[in-house]
N, C-alpha and C positions, 0 to 999 in steps of 0.2 A: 171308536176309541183308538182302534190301531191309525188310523188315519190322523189322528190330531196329535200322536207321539210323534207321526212321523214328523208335524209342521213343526213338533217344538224342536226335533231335532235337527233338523234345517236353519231353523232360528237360531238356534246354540249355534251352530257352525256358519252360520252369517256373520253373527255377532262378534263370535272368534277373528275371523275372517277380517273383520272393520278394526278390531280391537287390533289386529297384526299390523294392519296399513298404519292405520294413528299409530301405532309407537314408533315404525317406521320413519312415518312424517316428521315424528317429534322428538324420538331420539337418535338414531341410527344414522339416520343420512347427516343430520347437523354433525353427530362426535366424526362420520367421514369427512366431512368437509374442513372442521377445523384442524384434524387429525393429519390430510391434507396439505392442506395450508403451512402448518406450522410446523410440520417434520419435513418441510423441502429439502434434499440437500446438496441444492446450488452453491457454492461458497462465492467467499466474495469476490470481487476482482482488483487486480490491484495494478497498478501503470506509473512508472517510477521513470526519470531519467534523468541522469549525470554528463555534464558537456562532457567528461572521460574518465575512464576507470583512475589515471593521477590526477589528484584534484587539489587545490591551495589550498592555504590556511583559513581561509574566508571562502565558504561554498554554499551552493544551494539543492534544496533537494526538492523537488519538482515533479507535479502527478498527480494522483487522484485513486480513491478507493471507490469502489461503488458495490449495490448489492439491492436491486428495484423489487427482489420477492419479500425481505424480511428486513430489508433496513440495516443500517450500520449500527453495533451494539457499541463495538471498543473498540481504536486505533493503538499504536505501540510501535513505537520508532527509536532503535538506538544505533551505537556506534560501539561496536566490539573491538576494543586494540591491549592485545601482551594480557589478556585473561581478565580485563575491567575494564566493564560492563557502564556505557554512558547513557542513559535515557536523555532522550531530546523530545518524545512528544509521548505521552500516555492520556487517551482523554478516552471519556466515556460521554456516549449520546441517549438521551432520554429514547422513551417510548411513547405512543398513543393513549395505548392499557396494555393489560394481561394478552389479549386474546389480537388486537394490533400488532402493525408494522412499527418498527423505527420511525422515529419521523424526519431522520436523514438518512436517503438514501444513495447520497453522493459525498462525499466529503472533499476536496479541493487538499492538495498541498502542496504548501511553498514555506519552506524551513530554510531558514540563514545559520549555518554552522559554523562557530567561530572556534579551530582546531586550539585555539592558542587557552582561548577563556576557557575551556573544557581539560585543560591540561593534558590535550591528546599530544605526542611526535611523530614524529618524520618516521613513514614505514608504513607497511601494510597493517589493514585496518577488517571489518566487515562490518555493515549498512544494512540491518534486520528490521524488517517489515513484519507486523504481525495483524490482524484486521477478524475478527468477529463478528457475524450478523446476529436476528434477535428470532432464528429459528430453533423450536424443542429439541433437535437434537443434541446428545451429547449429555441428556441431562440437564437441558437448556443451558448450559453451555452457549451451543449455535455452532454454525458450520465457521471453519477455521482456514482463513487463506494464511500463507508466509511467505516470505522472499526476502534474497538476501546476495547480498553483490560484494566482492572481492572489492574495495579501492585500496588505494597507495596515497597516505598523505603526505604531501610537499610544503612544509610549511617555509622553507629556508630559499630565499629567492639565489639565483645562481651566480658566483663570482664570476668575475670576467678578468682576465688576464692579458695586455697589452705586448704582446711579445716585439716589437717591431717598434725601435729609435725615431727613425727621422719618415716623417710623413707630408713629404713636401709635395703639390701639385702644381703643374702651370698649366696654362689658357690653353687647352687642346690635348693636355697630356693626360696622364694616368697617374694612379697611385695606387700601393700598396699598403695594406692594415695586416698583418699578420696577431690574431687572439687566441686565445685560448677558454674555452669553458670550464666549470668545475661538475659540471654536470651536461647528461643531453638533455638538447632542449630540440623542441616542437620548430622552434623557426628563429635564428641570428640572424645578423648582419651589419652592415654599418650606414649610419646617415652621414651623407652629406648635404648639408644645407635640409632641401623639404625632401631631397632623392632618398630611397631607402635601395644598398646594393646587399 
């Protein structure tokens, strides 16, 4: 009799024993895994470029977001100038499901900013980046990239000022242009014919 308590006791504790693996199997490793997955917190990345910190009235804004663990949730692009606040792109990306990635994990941009139709002027401005993936953190929220660049907008092309009468040349000689600019610029000069001096 003592001997057959002992099997069932063995058995209780085998059976425990299986009973610990299967939930294991079935619950514990999966909640890791997804738990895992979806609390990463890689943020997005984000790669912006402007031909220069002064930029026209007509510009582009050029780049790409990406984020290959959780996918892009939300994009969000403005132009901050004198404390008002311009939205140029606010877009939101679907998902797979719940327990999925984004099902963009790159997003492309190429924005045409037109300073004039935006009612922005002439002067220092700031070019705010904001980008969201579609991981649990934060509340699912998601991990949060930001970036943001100092420009100077120049919407007013530069006068020119002809200081210098008489501009006469002959066959061999020289001449003189004496101008003035209303602003500096990146690169002057004067044409003659297809020469540029």
């Amino acid at each position: 009799t003592t001997c057959m308590m002992f099997k069932k006791k063995d058995k209780g504790k085998r059976l425990k024993k299986w009973l610990l693996i299967v939930f294991c199997i079935m619950v514990i490793i999966p909640t890791a895994w997804v738990l895992f997955t979806k609390l990463e917190g890689e943020k997005p990345f984000i790669e912006l470029s402007l031909p220069s910190s002064v930029v026209p009235a007509d510009f582009e804004v050029i780049g790409f977001v990406d984020d290959e663990k959780s996918g892009i949730k939300k994009l969000w692009i403005s132009l901050l100038q004198n404390g008002k606040e311009t939205v140029i792109l606010d877009e939101e990306y679907s998902t797979k499901g719940f327990l999925q990635t984004g099902m963009i994990t790159r997003v492309p941009i190429k924005l045409k900013v037109d300073a004039k139709k935006m009612n922005l002027s002439d002067g220092a401005a700031k070019l705010k980046v904001a980008v969201w993936d579609y991981a649990w953190r934060d509340w699912w929220k998601g991990n949060y990239s930001y970036f943001e660049k100092e420009i100077i907008l120049d919407t007013k092309p530069p006068v020119l000022s002809v200081l210098s009468s008489q501009h006469n040349v002959a066959i061999g000689g020289s001449g003189l242009v004496i101008y003035k600019l209303s602003e500096q610029c990146s690169q002057s000069g004067v044409f003659v014919g297809d020469e540029f001096f």
